[in-house]
C-alpha positions in Angstrom: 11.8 -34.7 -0.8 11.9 -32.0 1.9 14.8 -32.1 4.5 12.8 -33.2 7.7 11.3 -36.3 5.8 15.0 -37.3 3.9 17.4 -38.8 6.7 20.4 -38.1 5.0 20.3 -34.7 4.9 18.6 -34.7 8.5 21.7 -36.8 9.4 24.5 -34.5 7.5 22.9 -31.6 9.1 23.0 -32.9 13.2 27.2 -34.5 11.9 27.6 -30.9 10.8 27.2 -29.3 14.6 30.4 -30.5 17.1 28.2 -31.7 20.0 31.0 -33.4 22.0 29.5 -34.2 25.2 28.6 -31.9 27.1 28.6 -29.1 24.7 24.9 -28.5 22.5 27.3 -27.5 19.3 23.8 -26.4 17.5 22.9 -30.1 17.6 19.4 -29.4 19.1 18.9 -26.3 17.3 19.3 -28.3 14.2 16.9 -30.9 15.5 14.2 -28.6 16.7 14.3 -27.1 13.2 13.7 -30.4 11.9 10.6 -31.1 14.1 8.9 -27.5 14.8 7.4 -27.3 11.0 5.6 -30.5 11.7 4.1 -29.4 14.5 6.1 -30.1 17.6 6.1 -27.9 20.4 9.9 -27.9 21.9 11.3 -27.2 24.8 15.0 -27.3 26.1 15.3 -26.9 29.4 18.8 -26.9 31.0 20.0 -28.9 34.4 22.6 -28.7 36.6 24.7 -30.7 39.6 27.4 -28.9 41.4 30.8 -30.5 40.4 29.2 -31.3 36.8 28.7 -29.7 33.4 25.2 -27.5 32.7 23.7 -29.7 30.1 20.9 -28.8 27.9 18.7 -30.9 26.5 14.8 -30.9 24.3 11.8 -32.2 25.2 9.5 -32.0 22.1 6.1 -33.3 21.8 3.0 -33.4 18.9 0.3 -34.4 20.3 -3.0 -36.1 19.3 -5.5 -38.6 21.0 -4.8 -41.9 22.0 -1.3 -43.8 22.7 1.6 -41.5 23.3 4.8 -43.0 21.9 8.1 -41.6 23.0 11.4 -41.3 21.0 14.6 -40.6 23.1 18.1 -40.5 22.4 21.0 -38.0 22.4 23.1 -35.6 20.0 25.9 -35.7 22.1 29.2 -38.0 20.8 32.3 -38.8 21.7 35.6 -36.8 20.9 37.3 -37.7 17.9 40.3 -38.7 18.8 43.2 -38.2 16.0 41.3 -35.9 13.7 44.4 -36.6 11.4 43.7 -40.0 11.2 40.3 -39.7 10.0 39.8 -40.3 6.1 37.3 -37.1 6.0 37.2 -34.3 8.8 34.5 -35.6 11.3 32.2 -33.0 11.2 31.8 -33.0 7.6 29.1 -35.4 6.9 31.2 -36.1 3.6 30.2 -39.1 1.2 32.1 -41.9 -0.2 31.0 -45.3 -1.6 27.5 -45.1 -0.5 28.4 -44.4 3.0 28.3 -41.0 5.5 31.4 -39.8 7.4 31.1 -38.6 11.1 31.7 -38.6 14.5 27.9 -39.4 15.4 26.9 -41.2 12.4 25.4 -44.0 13.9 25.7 -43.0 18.2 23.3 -41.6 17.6 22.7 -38.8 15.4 21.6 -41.2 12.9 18.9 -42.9 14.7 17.7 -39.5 15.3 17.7 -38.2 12.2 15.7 -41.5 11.0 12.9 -41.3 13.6 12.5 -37.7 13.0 12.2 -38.4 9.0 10.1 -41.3 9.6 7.6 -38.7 11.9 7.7 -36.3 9.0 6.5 -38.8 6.6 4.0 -40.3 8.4 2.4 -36.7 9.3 2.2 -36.0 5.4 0.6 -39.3 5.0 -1.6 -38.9 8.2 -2.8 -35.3 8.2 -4.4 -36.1 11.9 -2.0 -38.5 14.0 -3.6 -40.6 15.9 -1.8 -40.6 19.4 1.0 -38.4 20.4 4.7 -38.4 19.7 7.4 -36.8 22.0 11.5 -36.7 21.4 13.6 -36.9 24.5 16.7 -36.2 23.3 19.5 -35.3 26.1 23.8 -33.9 25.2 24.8 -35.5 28.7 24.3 -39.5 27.2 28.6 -40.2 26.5 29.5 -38.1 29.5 28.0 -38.9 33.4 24.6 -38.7 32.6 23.5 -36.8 35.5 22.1 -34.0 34.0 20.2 -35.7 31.1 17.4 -38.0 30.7 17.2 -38.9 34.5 16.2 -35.5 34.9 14.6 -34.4 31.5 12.4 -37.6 32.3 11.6 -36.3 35.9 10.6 -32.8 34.2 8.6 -34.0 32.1 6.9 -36.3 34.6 6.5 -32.8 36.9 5.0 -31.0 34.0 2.2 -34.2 33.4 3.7 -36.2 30.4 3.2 -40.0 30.4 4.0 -42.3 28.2 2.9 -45.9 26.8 6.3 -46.9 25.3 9.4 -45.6 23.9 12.2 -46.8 22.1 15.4 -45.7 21.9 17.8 -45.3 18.8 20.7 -46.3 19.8 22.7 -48.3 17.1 21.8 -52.2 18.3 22.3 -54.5 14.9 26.1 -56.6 15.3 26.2 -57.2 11.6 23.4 -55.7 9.7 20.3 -54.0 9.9 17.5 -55.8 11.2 19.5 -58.5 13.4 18.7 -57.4 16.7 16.2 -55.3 19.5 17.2 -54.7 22.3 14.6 -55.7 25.0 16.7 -55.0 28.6 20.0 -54.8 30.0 22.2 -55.9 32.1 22.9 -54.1 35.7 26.0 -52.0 36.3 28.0 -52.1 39.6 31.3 -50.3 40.1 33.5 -50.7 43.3 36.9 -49.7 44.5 39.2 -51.9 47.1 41.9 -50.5 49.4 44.0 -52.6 51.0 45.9 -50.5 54.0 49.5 -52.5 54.8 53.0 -50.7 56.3 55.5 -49.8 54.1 59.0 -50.7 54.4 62.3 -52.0 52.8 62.2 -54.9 50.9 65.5 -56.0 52.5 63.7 -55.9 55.9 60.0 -57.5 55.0 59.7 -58.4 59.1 59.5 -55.2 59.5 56.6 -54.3 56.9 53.2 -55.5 55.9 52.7 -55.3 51.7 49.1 -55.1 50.8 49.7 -56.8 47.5 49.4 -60.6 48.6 45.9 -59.5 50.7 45.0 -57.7 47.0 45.8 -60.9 44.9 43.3 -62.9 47.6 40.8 -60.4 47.7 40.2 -60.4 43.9 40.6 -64.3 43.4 37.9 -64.2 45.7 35.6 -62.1 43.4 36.6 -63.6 40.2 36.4 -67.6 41.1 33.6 -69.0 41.3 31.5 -67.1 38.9 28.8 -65.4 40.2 25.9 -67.3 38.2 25.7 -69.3 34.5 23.2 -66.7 33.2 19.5 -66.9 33.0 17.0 -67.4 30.3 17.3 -63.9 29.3 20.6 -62.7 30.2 24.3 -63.7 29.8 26.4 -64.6 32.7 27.1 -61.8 35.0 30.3 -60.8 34.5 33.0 -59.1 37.0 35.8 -57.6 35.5 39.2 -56.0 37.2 40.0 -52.7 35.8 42.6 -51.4 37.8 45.4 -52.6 40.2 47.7 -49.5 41.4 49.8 -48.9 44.4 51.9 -45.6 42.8 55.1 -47.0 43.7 58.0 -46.6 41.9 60.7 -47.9 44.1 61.6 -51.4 43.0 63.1 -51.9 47.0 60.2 -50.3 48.8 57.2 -52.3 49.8 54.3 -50.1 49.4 51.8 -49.1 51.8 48.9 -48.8 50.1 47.3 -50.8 47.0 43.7 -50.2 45.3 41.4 -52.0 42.8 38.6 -51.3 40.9 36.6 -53.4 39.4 33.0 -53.2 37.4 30.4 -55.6 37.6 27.6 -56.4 34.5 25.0 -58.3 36.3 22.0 -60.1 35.1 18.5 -60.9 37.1 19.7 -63.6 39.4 20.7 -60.0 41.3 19.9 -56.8 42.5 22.2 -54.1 43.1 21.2 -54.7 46.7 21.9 -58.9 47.1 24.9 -58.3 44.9 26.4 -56.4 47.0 26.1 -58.4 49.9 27.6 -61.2 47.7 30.5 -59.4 47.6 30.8 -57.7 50.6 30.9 -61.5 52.0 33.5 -62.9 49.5 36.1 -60.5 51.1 35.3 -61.0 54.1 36.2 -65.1 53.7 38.6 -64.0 51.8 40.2 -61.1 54.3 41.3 -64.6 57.0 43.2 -66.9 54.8 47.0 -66.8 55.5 47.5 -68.4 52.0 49.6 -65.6 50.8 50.3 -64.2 54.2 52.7 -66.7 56.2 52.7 -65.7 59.6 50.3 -63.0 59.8 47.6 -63.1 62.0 44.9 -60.2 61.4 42.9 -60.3 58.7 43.6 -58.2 55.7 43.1 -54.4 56.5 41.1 -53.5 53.5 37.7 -51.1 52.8 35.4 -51.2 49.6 33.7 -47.6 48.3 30.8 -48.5 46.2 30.4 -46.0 43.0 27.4 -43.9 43.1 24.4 -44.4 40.6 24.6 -48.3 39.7 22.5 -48.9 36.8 19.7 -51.8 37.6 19.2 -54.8 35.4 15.6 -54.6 33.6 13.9 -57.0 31.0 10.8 -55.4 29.4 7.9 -57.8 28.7 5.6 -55.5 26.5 4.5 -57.9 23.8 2.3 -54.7 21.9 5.9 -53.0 22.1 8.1 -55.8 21.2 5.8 -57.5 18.4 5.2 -54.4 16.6 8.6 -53.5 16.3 9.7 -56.9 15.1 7.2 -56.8 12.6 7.9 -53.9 11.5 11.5 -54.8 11.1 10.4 -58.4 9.5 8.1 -56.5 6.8 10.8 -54.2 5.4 14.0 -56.2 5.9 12.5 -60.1 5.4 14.7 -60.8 8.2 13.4 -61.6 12.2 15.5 -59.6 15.0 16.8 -61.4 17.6 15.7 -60.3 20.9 18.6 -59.3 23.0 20.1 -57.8 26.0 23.5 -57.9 25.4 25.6 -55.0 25.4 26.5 -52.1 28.1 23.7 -49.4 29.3 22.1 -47.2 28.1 19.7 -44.1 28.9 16.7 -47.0 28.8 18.0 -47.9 32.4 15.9 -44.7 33.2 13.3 -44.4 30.4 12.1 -48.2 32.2 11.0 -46.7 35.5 7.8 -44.6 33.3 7.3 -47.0 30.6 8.0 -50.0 28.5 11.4 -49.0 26.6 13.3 -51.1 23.5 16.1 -50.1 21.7 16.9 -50.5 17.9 18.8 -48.6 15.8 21.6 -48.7 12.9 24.2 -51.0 12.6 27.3 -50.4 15.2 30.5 -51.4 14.0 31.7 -47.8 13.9 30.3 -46.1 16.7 33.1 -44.5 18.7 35.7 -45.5 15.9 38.0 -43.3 13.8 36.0 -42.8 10.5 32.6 -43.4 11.9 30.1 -43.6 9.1 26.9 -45.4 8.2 25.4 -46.5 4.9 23.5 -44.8 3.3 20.9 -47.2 2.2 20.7 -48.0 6.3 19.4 -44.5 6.5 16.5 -45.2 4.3 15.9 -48.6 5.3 15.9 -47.4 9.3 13.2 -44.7 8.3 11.0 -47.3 6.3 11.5 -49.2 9.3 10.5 -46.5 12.0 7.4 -45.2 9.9 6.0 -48.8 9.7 6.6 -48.9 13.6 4.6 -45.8 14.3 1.7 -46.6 11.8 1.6 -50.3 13.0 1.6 -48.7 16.8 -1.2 -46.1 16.7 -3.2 -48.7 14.6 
């Protein structure tokens, strides 16, 4: 079986290259390798943002008439933490009891390595395709994602591409392959509080004003009542306190200064927009009460800094999309996905403004772990999978 059409040798060659976000690590020379002999023109252009990483990434495209059907992901992973406490070194791709070792093994170098075997054996099957296939694969996916497929997506646009659908490989199966697609995701909104108070002696509290008791109220504020019971599609939204700090430590000082942050995972009763406003005016109610402040008059002195970039909530409805996909999954595995949209972001948030985008992928137990690996027979099963996808699309 040649290389490009046998995923686990695709798969030990992309694990072999040290793409830890943002660096390339010969990650996207490996893939273009894989793809130019069957055809694919590549590119790799290279973006930038003052105060950020360069970040290169490939844009690779075989076309033919008809659909065009896009494949996007990234070859960018994680560090690896304790490189001692892995049970092979991470970048060797090494083998053991039917299963691959490596940092990327399943986020998301395997997906990749999948679709692009899956192209290869379609093409040998189907000298003439019948629609066009591009990979949009970005190294900037684990770190900020400025510079990746926000902008790779806007270059292409710029340059003429369009697309009909895509999915993305990302590893979406809980328990085993075939349980789950991934058909939107749930919005993303970050926030910071600073409550401004005087600092003082603890001896002398008259003469100070601690921010803390105005903190505790402001977040009860955001946490109770819950901002909605979820929707047909979506879980509940979800806010969740991830810091509390006021970098004091004196134990008889009463600090000046205390700030919060806090993310939000949102479903479609919101926007980012009406979200905001939502909480904007919990803190506000909250900012009068005197329940914790005996005998203080002014509201609470605080400010809220919105993170930049929130990610919007977005259900895709493409039944051609969806339906081929699950039947394709259904005809190899004899099991029915569950349609899902569970789960943090991913680079679909942007691939949804030019076209219909699901996610599916390997299993994801691993992914980020110490002693990331995937099974082998996933490999195989995944490409089976994805080359019954692309016939069943273009048909």
């Amino acid at each position: 079986m040649k290389s490009s059409t046998d995923p686990v040798q695709n798969l030990a060659k992309l694990i072999a290259c040290p793409s830890v976000t943002p660096a390339e690590g010969g990650a996207l020379s490996a893939l273009e390798a894989m793809l130019s002999p069957l055809g694919f023109s590549v590119e790799r252009p290279v973006f930038s943002e003052e105060g950020t990483p360069d970040v290169e990434n490939l844009y690779a495209r075989r076309s033919g008439n008809g659909l065009h059907l896009m494949f996007a992901g990234h070859t960018d992973v994680v560090p690896v933490g304790d490189e001692t406490a892995w049970s092979y070194p991470p970048f060797s791709a090494a083998i053991h009891n039917g299963e691959m070792y490596g940092r990327g093994a399943v986020d998301m170098k395997g997906g990749i390595a999948c679709f692009a075997a899956a192209v290869g054996r379609y093409i040998d099957k189907n000298r003439d395709l019948k629609g066009s296939i591009s990979f949009l694969i970005t190294g900037d996916e684990e770190g900020p994602s400025i510079n990746g497929s926000r902008k790779l997506l806007e270059w292409a646009k710029a340059k003429g591409e369009s697309w009909d659908a895509a999915i993305v490989g990302e590893p979406t199966n809980p328990g085993k392959l075939g349980d789950m697609i991934k058909i939107g995701r749930r919005g993303s909104l970050s926030g910071t509080i600073v409550v401004h108070g005087i600092q003082g002696h603890v001896a002398y509290p008259h003469l100070a004003d601690s921010p803390l008791p105005g903190m505790l109220m402001l977040l009860e504020s955001l946490l109770y009542p819950a901002l909605d019971n979820g929707t047909k599609d979506f879980q509940a939204s979800n806010l969740e306190v991830t810091t509390i700090d006021v970098g004091n430590p004196a134990l008889n000082v009463i600090p000046g200064k205390a700030t919060a942050t806090f993310n939000i995972r949102y479903n479609d009763t919101w926007s980012d927009e009406t979200l905001m406003a939502e909480i904007h005016n919990r803190l506000d109610k909250a900012a009068g009460r005197r329940k914790l402040r005996p005998g203080k008059r002014a509201p609470v002195n605080y400010e809220l800094i919105w993170r930049d970039r929130p990610s919007h909530v977005f259900l895709t409805h493409d039944n051609k999309l969806i339906e081929t996909l699950t039947s394709s999954i259904e005809s190899v595995t004899g099991e029915r996905p569950q349609l899902s949209t569970s789960g943090g972001t991913s680079d679909a948030r942007f691939i949804k403004d030019y076209c219909p985008v699901v996610e599916f992928g390997l299993v994801g137990k691993t992914m980020h772990m110490v002693d990331e690996r995937v099974a082998i027979a996933d490999l195989e099963t995944l490409t089976q999978i994805y080359e019954r996808f692309i016939a069943d699309f273009f048909a």
